[in-house]
N, CA, C and O atoms as a DFTB+ gen file, in Angstrom:
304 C
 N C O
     1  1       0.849      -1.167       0.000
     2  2       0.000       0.000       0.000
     3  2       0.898       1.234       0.000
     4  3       1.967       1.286       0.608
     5  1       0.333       2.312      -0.794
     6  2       1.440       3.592      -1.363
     7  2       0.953       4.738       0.499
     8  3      -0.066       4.964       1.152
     9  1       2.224       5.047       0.568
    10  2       2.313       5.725       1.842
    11  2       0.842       6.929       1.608
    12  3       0.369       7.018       0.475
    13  1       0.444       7.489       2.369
    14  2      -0.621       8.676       2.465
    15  2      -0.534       9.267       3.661
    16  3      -0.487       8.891       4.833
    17  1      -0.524      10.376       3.030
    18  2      -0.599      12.156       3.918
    19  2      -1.307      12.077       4.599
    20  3      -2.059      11.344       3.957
    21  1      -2.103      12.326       6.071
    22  2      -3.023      12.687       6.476
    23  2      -3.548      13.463       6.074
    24  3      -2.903      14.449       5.717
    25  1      -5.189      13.448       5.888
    26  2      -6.254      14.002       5.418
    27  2      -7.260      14.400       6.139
    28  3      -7.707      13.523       6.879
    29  1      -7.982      15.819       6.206
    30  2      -8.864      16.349       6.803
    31  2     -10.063      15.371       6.585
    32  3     -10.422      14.808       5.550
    33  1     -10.606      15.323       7.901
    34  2     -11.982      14.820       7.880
    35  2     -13.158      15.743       7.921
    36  3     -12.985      16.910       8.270
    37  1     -14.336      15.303       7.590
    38  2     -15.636      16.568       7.475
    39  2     -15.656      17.312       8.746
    40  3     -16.167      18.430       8.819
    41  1     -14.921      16.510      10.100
    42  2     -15.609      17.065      11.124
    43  2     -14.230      17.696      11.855
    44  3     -14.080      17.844      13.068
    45  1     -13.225      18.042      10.759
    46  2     -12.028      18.500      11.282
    47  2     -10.945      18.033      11.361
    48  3     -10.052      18.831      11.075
    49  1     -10.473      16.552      11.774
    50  2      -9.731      15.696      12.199
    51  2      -8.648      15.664      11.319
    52  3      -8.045      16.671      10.946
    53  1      -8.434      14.702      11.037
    54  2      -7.727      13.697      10.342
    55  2      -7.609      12.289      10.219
    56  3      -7.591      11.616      11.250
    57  1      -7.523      11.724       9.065
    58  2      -7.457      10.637       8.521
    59  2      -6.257      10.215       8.155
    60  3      -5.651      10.604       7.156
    61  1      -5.862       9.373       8.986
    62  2      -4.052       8.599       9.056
    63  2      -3.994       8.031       7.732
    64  3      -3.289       8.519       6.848
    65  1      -4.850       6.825       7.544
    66  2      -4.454       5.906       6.461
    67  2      -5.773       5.583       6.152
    68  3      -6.343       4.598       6.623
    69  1      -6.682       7.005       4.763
    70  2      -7.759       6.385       4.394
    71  2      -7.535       5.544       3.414
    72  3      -6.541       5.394       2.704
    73  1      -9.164       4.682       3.450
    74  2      -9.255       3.354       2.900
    75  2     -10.368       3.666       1.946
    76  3     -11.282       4.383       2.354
    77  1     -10.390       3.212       0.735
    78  2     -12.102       3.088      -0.028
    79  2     -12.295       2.108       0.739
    80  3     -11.527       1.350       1.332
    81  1     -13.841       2.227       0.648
    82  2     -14.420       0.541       0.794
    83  2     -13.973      -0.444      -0.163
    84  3     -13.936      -1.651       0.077
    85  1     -13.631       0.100      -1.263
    86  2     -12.699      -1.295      -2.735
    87  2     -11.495      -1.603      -1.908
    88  3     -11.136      -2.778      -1.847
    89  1     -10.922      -0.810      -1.354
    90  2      -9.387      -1.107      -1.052
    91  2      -9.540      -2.023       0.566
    92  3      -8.709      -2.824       0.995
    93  1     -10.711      -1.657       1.178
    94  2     -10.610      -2.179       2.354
    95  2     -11.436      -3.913       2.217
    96  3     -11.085      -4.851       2.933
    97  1     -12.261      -3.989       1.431
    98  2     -12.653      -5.351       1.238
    99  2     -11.248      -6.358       0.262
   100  3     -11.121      -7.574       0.398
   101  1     -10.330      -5.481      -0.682
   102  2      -9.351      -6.220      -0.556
   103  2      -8.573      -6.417       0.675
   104  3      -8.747      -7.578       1.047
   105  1      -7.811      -5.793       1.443
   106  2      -7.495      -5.884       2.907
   107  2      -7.849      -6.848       3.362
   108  3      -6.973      -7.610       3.771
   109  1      -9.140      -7.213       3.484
   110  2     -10.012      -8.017       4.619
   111  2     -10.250      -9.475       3.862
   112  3     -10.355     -10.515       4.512
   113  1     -10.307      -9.442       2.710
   114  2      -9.940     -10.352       1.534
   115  2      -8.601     -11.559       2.087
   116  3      -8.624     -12.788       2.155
   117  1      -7.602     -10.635       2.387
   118  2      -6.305     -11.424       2.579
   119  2      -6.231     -11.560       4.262
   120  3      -5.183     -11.893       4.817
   121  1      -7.095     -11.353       4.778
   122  2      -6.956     -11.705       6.158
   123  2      -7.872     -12.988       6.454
   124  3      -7.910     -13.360       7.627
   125  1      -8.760     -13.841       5.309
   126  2      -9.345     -14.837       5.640
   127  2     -10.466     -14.582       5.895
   128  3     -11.252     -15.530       5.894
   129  1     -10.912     -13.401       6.170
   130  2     -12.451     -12.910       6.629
   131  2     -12.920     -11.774       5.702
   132  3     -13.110     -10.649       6.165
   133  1     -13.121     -12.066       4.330
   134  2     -13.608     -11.301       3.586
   135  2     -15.035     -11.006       3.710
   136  3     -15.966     -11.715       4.093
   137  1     -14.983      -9.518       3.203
   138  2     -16.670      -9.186       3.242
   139  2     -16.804      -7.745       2.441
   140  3     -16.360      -6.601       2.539
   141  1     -17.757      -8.560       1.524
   142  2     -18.036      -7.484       0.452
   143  2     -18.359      -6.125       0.711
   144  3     -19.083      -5.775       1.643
   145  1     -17.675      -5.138      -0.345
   146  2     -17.664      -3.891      -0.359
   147  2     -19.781      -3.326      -0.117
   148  3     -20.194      -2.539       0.735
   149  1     -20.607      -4.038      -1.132
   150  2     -21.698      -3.568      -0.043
   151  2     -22.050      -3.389       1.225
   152  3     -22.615      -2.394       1.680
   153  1     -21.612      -4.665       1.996
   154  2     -21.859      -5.183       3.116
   155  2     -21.012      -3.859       4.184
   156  3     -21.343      -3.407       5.281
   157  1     -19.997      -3.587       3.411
   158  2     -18.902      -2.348       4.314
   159  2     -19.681      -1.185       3.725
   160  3     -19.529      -0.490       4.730
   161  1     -20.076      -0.750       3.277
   162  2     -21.072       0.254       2.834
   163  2     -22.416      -0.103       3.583
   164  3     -22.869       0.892       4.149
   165  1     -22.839      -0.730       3.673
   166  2     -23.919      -0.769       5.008
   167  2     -23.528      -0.298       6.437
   168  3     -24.060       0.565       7.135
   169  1     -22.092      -1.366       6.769
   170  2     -22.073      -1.251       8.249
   171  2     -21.674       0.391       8.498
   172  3     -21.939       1.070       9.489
   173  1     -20.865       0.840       7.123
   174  2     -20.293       2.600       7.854
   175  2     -21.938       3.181       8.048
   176  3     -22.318       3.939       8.941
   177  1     -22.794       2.578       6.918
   178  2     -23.746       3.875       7.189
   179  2     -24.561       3.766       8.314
   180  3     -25.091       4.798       8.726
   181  1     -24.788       2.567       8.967
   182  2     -25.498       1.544       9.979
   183  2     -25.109       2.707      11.171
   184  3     -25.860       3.407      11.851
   185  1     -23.473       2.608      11.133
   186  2     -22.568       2.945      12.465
   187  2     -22.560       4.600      12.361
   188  3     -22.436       5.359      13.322
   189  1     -22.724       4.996      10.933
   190  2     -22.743       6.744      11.405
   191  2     -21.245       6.993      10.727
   192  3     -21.071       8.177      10.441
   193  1     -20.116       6.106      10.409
   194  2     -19.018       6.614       9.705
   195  2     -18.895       7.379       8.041
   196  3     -19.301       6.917       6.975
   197  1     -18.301       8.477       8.265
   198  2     -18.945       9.810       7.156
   199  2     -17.582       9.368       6.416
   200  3     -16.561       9.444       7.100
   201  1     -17.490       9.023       5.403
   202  2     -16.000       9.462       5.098
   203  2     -15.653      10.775       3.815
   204  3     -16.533      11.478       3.317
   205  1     -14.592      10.831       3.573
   206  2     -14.191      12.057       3.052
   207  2     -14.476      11.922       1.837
   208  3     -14.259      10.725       1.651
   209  1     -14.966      12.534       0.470
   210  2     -14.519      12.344      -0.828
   211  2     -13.330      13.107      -1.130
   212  3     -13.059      14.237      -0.723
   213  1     -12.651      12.359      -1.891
   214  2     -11.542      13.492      -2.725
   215  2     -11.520      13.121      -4.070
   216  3     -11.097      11.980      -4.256
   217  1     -11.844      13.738      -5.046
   218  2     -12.466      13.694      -6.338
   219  2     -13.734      12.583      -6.661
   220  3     -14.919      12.794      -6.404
   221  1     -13.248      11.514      -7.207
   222  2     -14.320      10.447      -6.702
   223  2     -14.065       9.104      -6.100
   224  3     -14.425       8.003      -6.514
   225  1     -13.441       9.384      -5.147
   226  2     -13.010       8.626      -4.371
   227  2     -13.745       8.912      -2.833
   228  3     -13.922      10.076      -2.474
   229  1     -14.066       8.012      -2.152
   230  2     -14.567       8.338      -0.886
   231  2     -13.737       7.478       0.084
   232  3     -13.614       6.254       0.040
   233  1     -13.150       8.393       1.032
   234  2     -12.414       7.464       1.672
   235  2     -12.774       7.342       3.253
   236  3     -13.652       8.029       3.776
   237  1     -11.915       6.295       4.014
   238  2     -12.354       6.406       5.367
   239  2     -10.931       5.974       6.099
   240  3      -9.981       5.488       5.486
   241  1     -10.959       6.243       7.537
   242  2      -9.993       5.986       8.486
   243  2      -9.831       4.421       8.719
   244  3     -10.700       3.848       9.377
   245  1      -9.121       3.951       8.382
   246  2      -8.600       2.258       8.161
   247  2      -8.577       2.096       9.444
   248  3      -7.757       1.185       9.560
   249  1      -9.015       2.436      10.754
   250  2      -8.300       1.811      12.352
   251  2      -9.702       1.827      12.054
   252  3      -9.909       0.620      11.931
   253  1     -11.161       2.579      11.791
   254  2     -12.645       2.558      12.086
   255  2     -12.901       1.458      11.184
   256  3     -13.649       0.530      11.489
   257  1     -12.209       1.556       9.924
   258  2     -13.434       0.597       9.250
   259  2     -12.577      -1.031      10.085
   260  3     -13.098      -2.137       9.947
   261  1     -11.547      -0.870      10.716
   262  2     -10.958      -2.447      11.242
   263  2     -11.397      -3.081      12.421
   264  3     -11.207      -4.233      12.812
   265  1     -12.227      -1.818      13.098
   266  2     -12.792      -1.596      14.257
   267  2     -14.529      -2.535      14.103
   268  3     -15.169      -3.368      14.745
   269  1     -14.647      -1.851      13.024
   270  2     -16.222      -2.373      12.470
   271  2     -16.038      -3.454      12.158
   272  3     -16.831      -4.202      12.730
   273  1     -15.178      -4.098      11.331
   274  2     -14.813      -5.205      10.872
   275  2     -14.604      -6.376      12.187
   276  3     -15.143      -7.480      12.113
   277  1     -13.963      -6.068      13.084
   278  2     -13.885      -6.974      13.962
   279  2     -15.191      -6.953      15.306
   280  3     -15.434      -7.884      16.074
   281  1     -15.712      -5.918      15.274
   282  2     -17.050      -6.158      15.512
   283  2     -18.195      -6.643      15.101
   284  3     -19.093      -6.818      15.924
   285  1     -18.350      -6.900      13.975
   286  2     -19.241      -7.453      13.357
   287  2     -18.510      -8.827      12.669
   288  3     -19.172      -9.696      12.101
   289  1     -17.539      -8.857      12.765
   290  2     -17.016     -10.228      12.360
   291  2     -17.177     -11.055      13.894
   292  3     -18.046     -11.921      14.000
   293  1     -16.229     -10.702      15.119
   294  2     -15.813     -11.766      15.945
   295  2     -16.973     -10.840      17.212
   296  3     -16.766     -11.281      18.343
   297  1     -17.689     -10.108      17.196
   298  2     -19.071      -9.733      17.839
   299  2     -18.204      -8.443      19.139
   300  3     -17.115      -7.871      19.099
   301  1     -18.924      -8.433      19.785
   302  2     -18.743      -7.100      20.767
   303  2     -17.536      -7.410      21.686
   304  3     -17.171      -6.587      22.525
């Protein structure tokens, strides 16, 4: 994965290492517990996670969407 700048988030912040949902269902792909890019497009919108666009790309904070991922994979 190509290094990335931190990036402003809508609500000010920053974003260490955003992820598309394409790039993060590959991720999760090679960890044995894949789960489709809809399915990660449900849970951000389920959970309230906004992510950034930058042209047409929409991205998100890779520690939240890994966060979601292992919550809804291995439960609370």
């Amino acid at each position: 994965m190509a290094i990335a700048l931190p990036q402003p988030s809508p609500t000010g912040g920053v974003i260490e290492d955003p992820l598309t949902l394409k790039e993060a269902e590959a991720l999760f792909a090679e960890t044995g517990y894949p789960v489709p890019e809809s399915t990660l497009r449900r849970w951000t919108k389920a959970a309230g996670l906004r992510g950034v666009r930058r042209g047409r790309r929409v991205e998100y904070s890779d520690s939240e969407l890994l966060e979601l991922h292992a919550r809804h994979t291995f439960g609370d």
